[in-house]
C-alpha positions as CSV (number, residue, x, y, z in Angstrom):
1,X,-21.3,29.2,7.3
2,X,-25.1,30.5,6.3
3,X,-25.3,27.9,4.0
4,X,-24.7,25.0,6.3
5,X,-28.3,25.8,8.5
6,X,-29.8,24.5,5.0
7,X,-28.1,21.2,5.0
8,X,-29.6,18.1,5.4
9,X,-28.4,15.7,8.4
10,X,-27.5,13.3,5.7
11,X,-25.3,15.7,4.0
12,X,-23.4,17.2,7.4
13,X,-23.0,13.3,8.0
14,X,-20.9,13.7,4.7
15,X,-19.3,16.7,5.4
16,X,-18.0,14.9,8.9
17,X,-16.8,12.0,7.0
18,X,-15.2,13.6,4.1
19,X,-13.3,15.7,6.7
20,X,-12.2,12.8,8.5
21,X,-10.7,10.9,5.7
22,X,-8.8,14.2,4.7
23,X,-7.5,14.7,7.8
24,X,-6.3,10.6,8.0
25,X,-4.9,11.2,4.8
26,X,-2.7,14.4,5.4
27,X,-1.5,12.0,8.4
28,X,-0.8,9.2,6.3
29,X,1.2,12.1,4.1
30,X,2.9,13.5,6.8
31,X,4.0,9.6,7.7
32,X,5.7,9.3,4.3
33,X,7.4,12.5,4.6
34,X,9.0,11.3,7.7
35,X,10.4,8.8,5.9
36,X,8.6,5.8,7.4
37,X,7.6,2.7,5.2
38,X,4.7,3.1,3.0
39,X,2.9,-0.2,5.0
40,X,3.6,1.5,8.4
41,X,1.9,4.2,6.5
42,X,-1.0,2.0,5.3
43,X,-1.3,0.5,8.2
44,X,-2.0,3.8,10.4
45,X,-4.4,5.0,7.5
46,X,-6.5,2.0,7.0
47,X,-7.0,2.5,11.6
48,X,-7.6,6.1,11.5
49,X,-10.4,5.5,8.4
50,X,-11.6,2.2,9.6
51,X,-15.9,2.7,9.1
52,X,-15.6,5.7,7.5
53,X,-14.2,4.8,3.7
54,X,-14.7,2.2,1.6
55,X,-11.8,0.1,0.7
56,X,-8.4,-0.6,1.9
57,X,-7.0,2.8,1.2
58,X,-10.0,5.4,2.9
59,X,-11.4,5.9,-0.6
60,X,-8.9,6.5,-2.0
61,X,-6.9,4.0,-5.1
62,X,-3.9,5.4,-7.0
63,X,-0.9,3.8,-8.1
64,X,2.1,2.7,-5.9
């Protein structure tokens, strides 16, 4: 990516955590899928985010 050599440090830092919260969140969807409770689900999503996201949910609120 030719772009990414003009990035700031603060803005790969942003890249790397927006990537891990998407890939903590494709777990947490792939945990549902499997049909395991949705606070087993939590659970392993709030671990996998912990000091990246804000919040409970990795950033992210919607309605349950």
């Amino acid at each position: 990516m030719a772009f990414a050599a003009q990035l700031d440090k603060a803005a790969m830092e942003d890249i790397a955590r927006h990537r891990v919260m998407a890939t903590a969140h494709e777990n947490a969807a792939k945990c549902l899928e499997a049909g395991k409770p949705h606070d087993i689900c939590g659970k392993q999503l709030q671990v996998e985010c912990k000091g990246i996201a804000i919040g409970k949910f990795c950033g992210m609120k919607h309605q349950h």
